[in-house]
C-alpha positions in Angstrom: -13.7 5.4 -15.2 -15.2 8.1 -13.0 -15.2 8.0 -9.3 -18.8 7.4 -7.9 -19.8 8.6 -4.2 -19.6 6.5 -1.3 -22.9 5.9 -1.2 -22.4 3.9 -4.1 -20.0 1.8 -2.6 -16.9 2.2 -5.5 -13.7 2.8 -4.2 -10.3 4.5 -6.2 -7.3 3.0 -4.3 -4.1 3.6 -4.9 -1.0 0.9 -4.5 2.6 2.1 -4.2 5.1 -0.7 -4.5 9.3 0.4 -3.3 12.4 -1.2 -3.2 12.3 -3.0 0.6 11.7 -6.8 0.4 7.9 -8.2 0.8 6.4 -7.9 -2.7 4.2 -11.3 -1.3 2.0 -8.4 0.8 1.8 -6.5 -2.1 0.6 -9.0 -4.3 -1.7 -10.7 -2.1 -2.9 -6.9 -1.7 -3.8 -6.5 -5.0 -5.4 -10.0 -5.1 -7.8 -9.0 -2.1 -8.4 -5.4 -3.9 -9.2 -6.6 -7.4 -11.5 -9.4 -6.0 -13.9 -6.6 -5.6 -15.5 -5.3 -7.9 -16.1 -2.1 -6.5 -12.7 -1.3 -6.5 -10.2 0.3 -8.6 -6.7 -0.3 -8.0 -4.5 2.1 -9.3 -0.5 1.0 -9.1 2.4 2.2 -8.8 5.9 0.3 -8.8 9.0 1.9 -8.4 12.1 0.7 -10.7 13.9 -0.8 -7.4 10.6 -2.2 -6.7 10.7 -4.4 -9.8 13.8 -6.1 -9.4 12.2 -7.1 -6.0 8.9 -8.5 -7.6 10.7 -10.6 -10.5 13.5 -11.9 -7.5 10.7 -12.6 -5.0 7.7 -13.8 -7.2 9.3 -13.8 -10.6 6.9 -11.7 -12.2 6.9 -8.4 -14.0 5.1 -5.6 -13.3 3.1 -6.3 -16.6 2.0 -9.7 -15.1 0.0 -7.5 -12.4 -1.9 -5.2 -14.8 -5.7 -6.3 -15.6 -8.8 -4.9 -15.9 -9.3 -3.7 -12.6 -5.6 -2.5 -12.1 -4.1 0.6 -13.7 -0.4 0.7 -14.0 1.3 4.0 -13.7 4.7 5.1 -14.5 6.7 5.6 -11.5 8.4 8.7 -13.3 4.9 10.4 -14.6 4.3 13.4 -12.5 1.5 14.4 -14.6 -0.5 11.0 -13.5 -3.9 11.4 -12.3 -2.2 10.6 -8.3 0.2 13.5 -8.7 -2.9 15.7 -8.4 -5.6 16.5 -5.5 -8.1 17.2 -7.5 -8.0 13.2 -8.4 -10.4 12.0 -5.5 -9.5 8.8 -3.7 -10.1 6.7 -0.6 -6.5 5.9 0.2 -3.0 4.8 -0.6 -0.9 1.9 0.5 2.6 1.8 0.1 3.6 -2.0 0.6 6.7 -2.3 1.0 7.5 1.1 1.9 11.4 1.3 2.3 13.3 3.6 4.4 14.5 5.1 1.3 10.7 6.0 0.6 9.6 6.8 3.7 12.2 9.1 4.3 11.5 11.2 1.1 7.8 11.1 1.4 8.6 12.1 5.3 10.1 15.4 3.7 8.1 16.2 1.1 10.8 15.3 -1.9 8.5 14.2 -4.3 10.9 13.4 -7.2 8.8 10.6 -8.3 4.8 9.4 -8.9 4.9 7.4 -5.2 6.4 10.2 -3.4 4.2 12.7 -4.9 1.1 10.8 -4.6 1.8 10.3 -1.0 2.5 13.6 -0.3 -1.1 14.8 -2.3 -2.7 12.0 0.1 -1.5 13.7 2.9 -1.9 17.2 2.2 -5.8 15.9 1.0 -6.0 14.4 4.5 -7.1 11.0 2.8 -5.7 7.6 4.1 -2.3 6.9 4.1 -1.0 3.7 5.1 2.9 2.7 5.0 3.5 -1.0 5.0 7.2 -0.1 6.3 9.8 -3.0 6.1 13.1 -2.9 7.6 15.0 -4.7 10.9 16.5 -3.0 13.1 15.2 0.7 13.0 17.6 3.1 13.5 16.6 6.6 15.4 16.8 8.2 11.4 14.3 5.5 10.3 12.0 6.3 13.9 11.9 9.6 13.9 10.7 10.2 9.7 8.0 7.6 11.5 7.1 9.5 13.7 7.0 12.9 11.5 4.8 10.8 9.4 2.3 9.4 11.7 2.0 13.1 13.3 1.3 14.1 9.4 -1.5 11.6 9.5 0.2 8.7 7.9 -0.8 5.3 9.4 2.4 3.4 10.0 1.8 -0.4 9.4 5.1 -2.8 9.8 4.9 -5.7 8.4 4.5 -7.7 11.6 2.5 -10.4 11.3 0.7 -11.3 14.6 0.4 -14.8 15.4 -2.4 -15.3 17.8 -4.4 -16.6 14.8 -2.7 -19.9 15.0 -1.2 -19.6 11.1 -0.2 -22.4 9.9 1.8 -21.0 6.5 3.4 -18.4 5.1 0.5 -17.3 3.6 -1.4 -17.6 6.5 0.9 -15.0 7.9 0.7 -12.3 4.6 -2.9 -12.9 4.7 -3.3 -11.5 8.5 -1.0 -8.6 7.7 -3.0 -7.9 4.3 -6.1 -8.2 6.6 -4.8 -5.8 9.1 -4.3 -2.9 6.0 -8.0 -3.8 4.3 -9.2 -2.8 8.2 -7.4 0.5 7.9 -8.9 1.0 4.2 -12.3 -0.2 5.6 -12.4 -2.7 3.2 -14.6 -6.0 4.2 -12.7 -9.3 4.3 -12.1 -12.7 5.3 -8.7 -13.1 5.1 -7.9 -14.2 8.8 -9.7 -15.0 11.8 -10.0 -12.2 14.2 -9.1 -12.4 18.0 -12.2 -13.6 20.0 -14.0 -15.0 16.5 -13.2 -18.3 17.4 -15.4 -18.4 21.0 
């Protein structure tokens, strides 16, 4: 499908799934993205990252695959993300592990995510790491750090809790929330501080 302008309102976003725990985020994600139509969602799931999804959620990465979502092959380098001549309006990676963090920190792309991320950067286009690991060591702080002063947005999964959730999902939903607002992506996934005076 070819990429319209933004004055048309379409947006190409790309979702990178890795190996750290917290597929939930990246499936309710996806649910949010592919809810709008004027979005395509173009995924990416790394091998580790589908153990994690079938222990989680018990799904496959073929259960996530529709119309509106395009599943790559983690392994494909010569996949329309690898390149930055492929416009589009950002990339998630949720959950980002350490692992991938670190590599896309130092520009080893040795697979689709990594490269991708590294195109987004270099394209200055959003890049938002949904990073998910306890504790942080200074190795894990300072590839944040290079990161976020590459341009990356870094986005743990901390769930805030000022919202008064009253779930789990209540809890993913905020967090989701918070990386549609860096994607500037309209939603109504949880009540925003001050909404409710």
């Amino acid at each position: 499908m070819p990429i319209r302008t933004q004055s048309s309102g379409f947006k190409r976003i790309i979702l990178a799934m890795t190996g750290a725990s917290g597929a939930c985020y990246a499936l309710t994600l996806l649910q949010a993205l592919t809810q709008d139509s004027h979005i395509q969602t173009h995924l990416i799931v790394s091998q580790a990252a589908s153990t994690v999804l079938n222990l989680e959620t018990g799904k496959s990465v073929q259960d996530l695959q529709t119309e509106r979502v395009r599943v790559h092959d983690c392994q494909d380098l010569a996949a329309p993300p690898a390149s930055g001549s492929w416009l589009h309006h950002g990339m998630v990676v949720c959950p980002c592990s350490m692992a991938s963090l670190a590599a896309i920190n130092h520009g080893s792309g040795y697979n689709l995510i990594h490269r991708a991320a590294d195109v987004t950067i270099k394209e200055k286009r959003p890049l938002i790491l949904v990073a998910r690991e306890t504790p942080l060591s200074p190795i894990h702080l300072g590839n944040m750090l290079g990161l976020a002063q590459s341009g990356a947005t870094i986005l743990p999964a901390c769930p805030g809790f000022y919202h008064g959730p009253l779930s789990i999902q209540d809890l993913i939903n905020q967090l989701v929330g918070r990386i549609l607002d860096q994607l500037e992506i309209h939603h109504s996934l949880s009540q925003r501080w001050g909404e409710n005076e």
